[in-house]
C-alpha positions in Angstrom: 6.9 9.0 -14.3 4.6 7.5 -11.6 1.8 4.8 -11.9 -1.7 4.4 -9.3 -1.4 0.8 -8.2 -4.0 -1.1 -5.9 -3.3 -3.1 -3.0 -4.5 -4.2 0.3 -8.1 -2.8 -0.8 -6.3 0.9 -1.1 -4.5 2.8 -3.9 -1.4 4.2 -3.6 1.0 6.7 -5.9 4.3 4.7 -7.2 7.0 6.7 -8.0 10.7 4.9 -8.4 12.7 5.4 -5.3 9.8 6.3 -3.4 8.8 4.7 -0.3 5.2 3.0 0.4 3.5 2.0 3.4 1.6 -0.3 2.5 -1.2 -3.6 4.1 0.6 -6.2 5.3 2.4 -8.7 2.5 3.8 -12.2 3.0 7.8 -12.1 2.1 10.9 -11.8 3.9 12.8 -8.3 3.8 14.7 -7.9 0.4 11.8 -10.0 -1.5 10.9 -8.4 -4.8 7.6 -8.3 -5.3 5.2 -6.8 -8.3 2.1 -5.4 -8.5 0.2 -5.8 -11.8 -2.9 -4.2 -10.7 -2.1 -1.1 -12.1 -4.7 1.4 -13.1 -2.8 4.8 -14.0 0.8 5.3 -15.7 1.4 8.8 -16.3 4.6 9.1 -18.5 6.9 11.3 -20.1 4.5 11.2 -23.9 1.0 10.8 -22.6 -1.1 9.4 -19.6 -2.4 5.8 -19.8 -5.6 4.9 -18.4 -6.6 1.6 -17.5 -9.9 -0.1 -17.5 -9.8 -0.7 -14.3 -6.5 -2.0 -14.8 -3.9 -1.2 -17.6 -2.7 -5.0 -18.7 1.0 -6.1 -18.9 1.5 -3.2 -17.1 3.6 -4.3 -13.5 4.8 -2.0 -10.9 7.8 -3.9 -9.2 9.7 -2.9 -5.5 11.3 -4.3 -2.9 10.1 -5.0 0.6 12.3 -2.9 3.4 10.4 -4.2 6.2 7.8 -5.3 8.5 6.5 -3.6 11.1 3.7 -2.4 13.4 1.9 1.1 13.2 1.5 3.4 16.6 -1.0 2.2 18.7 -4.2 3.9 18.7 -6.9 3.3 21.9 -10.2 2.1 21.5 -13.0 3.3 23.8 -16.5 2.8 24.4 -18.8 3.9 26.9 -22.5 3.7 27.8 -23.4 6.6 29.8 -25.3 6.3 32.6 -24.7 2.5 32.5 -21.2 2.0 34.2 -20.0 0.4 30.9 -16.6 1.2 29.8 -14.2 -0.4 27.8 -10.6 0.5 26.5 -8.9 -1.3 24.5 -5.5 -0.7 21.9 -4.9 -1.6 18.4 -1.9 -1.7 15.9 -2.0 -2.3 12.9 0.8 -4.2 10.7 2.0 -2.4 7.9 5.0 -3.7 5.2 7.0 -0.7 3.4 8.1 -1.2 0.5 10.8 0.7 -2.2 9.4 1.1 -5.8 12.0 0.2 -7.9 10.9 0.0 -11.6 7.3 0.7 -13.4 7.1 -1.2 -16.4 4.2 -0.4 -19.1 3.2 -2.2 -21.7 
């Protein structure tokens, strides 16, 4: 069994146990949280499709931590110009484990 769930602007495959990596939530580490924007459940009878989203259908997991992505560098240049600019960027990211998919 395994649902689509959206979050942070992105969809993302829930299975339970699985580990997601996801946009940054607000909690503290060990907060369960739910999802209930679910738009796919596939289970052990038949697929359910939402429209967009499947109602009373929640996705719940657990948040394992907070953290910060590797950095990546950022550079721009004008050539000819003697414009050059570096810069960095990470990006904060929470993981969370998928403990239970409940559907209507």
């Amino acid at each position: 069994m395994y649902a689509i769930i959206e979050t942070g602007g992105k969809q993302y495959r829930a299975e339970p146990q699985s580990l997601l990596q996801i946009e940054s939530l607000e909690g503290d580490v060990g907060t369960t949280i739910e999802f209930d924007s679910v738009r796919f459940v596939q289970t052990d009878q038949a697929p359910i499709v939402g429209t967009p989203t499947i109602p009373q259908a929640v996705v719940k997991g657990e948040i394992v931590r907070h953290a910060r992505t590797r950095s990546i560098t950022v550079f721009k240049k004008k050539r000819r110009k003697g414009y050059r600019r570096t810069r960095g960027h990470r990006q904060g990211f929470t993981q969370v484990r998928i403990t239970e998919i409940v559907t209507p």
